[in-house]
LUMVEX-511230 format. One record per atom (N, C-alpha, C): atom name; residue number from 1; residue in one letter; z, x, y. Coordinates in nm, 2 decimals, decimal comma. Layout:
# residues N
@a->CA; k->NUM; r->a; zz->Z; xx->X; yy->Y .
...
***
This chain:
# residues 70
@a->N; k->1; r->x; zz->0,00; xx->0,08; yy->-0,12 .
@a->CA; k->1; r->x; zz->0,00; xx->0,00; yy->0,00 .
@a->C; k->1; r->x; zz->0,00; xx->0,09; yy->0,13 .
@a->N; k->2; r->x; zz->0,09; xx->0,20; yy->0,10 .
@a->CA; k->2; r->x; zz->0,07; xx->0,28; yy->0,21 .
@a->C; k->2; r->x; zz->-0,06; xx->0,37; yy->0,24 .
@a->N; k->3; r->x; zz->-0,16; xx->0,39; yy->0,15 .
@a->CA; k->3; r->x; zz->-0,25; xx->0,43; yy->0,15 .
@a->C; k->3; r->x; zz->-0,36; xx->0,32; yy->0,25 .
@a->N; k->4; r->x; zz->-0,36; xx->0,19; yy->0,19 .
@a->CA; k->4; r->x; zz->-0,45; xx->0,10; yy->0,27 .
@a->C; k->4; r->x; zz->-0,40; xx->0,10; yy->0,40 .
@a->N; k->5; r->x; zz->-0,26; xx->0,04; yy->0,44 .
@a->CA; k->5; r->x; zz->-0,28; xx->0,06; yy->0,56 .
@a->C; k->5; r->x; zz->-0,26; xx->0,21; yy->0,63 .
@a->N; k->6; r->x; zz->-0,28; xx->0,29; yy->0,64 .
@a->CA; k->6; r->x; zz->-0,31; xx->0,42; yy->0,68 .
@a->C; k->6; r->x; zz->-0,42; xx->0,42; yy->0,73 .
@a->N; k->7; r->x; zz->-0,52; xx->0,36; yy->0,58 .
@a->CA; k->7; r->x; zz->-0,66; xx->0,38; yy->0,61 .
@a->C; k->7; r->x; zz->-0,76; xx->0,24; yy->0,77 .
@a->N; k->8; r->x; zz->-0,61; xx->0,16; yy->0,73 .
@a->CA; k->8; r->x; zz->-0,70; xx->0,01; yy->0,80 .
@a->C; k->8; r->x; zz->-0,66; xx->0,09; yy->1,01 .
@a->N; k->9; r->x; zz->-0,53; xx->0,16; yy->1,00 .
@a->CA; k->9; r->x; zz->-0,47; xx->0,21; yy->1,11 .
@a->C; k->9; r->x; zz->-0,52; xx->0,26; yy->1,19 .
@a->N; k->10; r->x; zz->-0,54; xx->0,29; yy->1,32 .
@a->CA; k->10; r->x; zz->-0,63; xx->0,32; yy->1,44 .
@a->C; k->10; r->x; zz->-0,52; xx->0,47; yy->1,45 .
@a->N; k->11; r->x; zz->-0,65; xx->0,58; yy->1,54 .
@a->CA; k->11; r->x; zz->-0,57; xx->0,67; yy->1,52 .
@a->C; k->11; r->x; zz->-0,50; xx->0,70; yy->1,66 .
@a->N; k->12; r->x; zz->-0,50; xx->0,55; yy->1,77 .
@a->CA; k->12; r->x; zz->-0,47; xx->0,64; yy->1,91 .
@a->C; k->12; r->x; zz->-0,30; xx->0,55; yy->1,89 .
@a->N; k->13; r->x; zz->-0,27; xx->0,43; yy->1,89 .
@a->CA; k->13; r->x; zz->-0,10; xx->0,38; yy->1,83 .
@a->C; k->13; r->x; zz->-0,07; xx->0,31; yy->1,68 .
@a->N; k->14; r->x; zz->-0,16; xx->0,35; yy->1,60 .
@a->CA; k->14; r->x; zz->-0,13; xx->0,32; yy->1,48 .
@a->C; k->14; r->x; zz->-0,15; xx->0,20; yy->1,39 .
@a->N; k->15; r->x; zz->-0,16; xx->0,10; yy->1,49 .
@a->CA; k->15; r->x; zz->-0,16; xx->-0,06; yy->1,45 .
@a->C; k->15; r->x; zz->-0,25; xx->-0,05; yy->1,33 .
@a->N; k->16; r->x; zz->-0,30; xx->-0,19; yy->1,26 .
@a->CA; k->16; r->x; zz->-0,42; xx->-0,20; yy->1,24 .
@a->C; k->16; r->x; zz->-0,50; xx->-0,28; yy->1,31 .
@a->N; k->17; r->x; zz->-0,61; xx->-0,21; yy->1,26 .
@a->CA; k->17; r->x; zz->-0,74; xx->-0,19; yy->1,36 .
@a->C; k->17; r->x; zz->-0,84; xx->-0,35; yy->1,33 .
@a->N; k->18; r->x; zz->-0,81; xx->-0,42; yy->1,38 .
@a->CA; k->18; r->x; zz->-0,94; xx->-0,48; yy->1,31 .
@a->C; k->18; r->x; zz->-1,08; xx->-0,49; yy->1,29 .
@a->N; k->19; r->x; zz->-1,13; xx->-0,39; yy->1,37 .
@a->CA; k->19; r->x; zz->-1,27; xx->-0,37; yy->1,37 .
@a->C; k->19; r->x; zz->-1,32; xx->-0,29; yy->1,23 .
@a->N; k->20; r->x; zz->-1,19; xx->-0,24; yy->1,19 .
@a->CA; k->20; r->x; zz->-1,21; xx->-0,18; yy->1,03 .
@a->C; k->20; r->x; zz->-1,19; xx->-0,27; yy->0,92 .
@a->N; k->21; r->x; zz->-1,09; xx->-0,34; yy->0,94 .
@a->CA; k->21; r->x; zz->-1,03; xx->-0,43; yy->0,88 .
@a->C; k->21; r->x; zz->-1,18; xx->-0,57; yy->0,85 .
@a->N; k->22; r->x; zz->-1,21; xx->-0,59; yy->0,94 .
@a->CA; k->22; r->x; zz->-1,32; xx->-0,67; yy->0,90 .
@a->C; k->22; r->x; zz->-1,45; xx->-0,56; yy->0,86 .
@a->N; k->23; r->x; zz->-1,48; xx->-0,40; yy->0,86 .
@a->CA; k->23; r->x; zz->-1,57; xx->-0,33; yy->0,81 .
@a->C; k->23; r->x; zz->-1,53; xx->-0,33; yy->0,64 .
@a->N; k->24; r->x; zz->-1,41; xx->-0,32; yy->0,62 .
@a->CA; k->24; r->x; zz->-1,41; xx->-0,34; yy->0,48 .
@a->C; k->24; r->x; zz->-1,43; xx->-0,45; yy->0,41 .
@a->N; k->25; r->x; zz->-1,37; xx->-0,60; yy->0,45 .
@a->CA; k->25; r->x; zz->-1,42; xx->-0,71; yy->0,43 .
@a->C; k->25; r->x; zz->-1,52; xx->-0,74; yy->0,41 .
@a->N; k->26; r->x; zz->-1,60; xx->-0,67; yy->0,47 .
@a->CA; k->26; r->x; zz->-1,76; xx->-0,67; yy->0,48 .
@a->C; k->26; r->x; zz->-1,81; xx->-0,60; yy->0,38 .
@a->N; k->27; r->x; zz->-1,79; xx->-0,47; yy->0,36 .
@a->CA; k->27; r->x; zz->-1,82; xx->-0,40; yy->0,26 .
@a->C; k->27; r->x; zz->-1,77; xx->-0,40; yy->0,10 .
@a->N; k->28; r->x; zz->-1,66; xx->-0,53; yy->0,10 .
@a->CA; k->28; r->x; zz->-1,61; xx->-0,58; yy->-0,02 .
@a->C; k->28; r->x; zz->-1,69; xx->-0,70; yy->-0,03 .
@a->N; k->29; r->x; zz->-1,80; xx->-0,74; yy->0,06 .
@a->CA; k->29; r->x; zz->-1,85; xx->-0,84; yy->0,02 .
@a->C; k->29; r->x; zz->-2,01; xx->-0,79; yy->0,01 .
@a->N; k->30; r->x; zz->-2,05; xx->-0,70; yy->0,05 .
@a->CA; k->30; r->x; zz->-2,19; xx->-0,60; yy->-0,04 .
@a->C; k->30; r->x; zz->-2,20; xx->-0,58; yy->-0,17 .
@a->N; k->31; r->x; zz->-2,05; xx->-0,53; yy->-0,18 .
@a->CA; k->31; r->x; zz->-1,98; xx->-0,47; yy->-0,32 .
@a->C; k->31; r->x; zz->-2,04; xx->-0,61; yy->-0,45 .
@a->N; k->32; r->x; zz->-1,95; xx->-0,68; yy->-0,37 .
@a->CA; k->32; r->x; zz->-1,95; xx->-0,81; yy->-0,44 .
@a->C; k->32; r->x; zz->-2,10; xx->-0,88; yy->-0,45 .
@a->N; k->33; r->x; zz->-2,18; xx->-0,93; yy->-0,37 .
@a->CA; k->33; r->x; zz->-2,32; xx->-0,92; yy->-0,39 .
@a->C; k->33; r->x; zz->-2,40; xx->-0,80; yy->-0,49 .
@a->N; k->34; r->x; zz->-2,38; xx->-0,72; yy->-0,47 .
@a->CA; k->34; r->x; zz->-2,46; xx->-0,62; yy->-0,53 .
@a->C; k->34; r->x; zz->-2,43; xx->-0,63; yy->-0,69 .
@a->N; k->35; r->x; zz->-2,25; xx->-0,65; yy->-0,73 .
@a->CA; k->35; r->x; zz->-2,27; xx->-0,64; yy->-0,86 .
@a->C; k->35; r->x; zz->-2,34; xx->-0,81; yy->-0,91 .
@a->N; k->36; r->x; zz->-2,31; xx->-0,91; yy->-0,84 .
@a->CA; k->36; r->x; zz->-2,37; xx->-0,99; yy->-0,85 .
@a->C; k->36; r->x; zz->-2,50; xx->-1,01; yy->-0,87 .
@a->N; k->37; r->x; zz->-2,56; xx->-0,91; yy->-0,79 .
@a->CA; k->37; r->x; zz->-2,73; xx->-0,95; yy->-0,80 .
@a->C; k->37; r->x; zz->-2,76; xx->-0,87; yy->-0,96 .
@a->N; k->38; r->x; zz->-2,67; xx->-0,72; yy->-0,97 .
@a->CA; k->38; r->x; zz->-2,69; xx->-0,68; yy->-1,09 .
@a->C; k->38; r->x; zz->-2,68; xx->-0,80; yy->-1,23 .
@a->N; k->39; r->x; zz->-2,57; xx->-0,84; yy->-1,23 .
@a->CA; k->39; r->x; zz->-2,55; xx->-0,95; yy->-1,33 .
@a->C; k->39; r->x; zz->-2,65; xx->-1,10; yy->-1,34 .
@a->N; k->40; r->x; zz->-2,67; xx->-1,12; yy->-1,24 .
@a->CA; k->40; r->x; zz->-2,84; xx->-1,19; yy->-1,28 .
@a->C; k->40; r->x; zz->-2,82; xx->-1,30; yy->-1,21 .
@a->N; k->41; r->x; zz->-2,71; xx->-1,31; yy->-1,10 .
@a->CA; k->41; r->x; zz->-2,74; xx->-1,42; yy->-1,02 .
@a->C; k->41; r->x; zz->-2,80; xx->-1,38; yy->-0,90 .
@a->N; k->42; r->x; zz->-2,82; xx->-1,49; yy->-0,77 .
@a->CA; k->42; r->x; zz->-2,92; xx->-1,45; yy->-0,71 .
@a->C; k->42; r->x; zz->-2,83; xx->-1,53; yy->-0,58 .
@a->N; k->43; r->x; zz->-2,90; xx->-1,35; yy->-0,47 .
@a->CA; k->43; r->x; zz->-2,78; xx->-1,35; yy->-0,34 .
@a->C; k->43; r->x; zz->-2,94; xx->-1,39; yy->-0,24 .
@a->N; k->44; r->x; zz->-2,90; xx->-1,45; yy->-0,16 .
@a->CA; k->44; r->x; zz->-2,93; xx->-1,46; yy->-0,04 .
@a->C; k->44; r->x; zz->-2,97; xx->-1,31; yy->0,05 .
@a->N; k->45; r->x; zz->-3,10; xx->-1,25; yy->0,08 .
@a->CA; k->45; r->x; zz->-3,15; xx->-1,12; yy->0,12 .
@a->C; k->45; r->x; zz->-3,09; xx->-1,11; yy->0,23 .
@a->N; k->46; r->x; zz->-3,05; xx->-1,21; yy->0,31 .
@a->CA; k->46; r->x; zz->-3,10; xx->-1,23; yy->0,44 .
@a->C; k->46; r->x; zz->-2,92; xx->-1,20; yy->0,44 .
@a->N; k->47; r->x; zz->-2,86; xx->-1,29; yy->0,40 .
@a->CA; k->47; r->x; zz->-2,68; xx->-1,33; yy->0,40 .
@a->C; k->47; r->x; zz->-2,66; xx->-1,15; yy->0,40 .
@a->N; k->48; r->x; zz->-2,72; xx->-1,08; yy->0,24 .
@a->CA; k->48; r->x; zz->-2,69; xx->-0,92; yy->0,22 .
@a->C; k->48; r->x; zz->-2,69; xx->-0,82; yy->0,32 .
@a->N; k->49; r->x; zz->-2,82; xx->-0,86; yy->0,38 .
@a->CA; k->49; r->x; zz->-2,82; xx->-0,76; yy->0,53 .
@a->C; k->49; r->x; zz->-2,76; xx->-0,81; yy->0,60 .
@a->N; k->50; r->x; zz->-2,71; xx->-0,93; yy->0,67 .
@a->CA; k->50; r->x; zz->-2,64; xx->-0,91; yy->0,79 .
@a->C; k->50; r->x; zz->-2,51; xx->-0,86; yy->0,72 .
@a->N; k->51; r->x; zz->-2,44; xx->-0,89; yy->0,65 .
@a->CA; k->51; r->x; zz->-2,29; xx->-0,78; yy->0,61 .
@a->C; k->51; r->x; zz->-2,34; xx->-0,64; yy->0,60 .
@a->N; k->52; r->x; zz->-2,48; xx->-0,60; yy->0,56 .
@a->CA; k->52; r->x; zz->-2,49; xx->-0,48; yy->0,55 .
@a->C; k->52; r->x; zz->-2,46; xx->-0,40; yy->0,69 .
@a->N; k->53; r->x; zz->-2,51; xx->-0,51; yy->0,79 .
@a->CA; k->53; r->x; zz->-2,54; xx->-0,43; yy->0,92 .
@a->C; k->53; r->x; zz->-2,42; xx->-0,41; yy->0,99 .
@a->N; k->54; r->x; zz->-2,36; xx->-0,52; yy->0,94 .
@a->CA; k->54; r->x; zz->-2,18; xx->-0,54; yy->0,97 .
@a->C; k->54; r->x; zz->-2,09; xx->-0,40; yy->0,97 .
@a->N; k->55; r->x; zz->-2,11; xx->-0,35; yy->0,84 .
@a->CA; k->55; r->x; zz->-2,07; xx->-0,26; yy->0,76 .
@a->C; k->55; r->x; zz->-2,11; xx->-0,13; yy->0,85 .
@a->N; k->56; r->x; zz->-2,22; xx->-0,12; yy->0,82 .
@a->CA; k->56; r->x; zz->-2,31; xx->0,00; yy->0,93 .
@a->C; k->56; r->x; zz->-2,28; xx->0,02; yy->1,07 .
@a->N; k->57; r->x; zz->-2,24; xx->-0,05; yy->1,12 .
@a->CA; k->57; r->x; zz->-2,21; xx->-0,11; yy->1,24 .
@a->C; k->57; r->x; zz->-2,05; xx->-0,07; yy->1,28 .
@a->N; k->58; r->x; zz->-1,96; xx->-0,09; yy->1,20 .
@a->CA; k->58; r->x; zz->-1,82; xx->-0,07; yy->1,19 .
@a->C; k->58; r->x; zz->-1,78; xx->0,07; yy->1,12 .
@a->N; k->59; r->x; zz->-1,89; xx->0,10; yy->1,05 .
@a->CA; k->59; r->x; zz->-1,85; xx->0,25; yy->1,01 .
@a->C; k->59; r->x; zz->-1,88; xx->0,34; yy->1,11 .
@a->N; k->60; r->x; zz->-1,98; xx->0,33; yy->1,21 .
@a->CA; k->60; r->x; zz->-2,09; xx->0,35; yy->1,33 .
@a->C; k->60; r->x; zz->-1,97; xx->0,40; yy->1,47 .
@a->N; k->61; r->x; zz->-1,90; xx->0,28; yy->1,45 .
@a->CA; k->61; r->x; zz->-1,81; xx->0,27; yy->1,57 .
@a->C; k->61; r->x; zz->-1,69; xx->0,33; yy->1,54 .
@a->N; k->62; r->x; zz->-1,62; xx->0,31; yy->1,40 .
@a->CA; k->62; r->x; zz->-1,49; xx->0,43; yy->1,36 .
@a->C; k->62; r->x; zz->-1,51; xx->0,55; yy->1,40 .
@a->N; k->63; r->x; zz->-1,66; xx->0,61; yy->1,36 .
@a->CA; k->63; r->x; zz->-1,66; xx->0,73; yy->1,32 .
@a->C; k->63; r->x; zz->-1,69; xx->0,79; yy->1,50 .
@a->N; k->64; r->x; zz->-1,67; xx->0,71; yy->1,57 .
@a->CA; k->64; r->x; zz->-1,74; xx->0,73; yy->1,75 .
@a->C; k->64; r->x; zz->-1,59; xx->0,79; yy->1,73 .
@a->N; k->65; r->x; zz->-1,53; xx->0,67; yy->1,75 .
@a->CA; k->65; r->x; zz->-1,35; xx->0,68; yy->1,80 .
@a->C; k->65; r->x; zz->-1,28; xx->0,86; yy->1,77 .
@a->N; k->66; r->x; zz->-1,37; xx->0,91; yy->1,70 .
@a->CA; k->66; r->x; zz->-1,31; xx->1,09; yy->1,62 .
@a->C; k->66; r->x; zz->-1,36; xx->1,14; yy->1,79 .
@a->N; k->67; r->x; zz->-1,45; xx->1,11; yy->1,84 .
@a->CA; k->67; r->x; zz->-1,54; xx->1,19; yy->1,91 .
@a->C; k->67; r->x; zz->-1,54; xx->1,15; yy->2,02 .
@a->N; k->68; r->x; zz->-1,45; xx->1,08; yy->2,08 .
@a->CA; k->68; r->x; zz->-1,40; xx->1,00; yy->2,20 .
@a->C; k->68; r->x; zz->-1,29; xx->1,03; yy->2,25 .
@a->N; k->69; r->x; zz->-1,28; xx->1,08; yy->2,40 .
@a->CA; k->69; r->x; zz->-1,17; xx->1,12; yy->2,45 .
@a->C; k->69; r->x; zz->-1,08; xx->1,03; yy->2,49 .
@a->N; k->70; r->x; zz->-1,00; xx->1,07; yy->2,44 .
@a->CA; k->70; r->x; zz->-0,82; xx->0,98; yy->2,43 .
@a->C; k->70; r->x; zz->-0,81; xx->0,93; yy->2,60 .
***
């Protein structure tokens, strides 16, 4: 537990963050589509990319915050 939130945590006061918080949400729902489409049901292309972009988008913006002055 203390691993997740660590990871959900912002690194300028600690909280959690929700702009990650909903990046993982997102990316547990790719996850979930993806083994889904493997198993032989059938996802929505359109529904897939926009969480994809979600995802892209929020990992995009985390990885800014390393490289942004406090």
């Amino acid at each position: 537990m203390n691993f997740l939130t660590n990871m959900l945590s912002d690194s300028v006061n600690g909280t959690i963050s929700s702009k990650r918080t909903v990046t993982l949400l997102a990316f547990l729902m790719c996850s979930g589509g993806f083994v889904a489409s493997i198993c032989g049901y059938n996802v929505d292309s359109k529904l897939f990319d926009s969480m994809m972009y979600i995802v892209i988008a929020g990992l995009g913006f985390t990885a800014s915050e390393k490289f942004a002055k406090s």
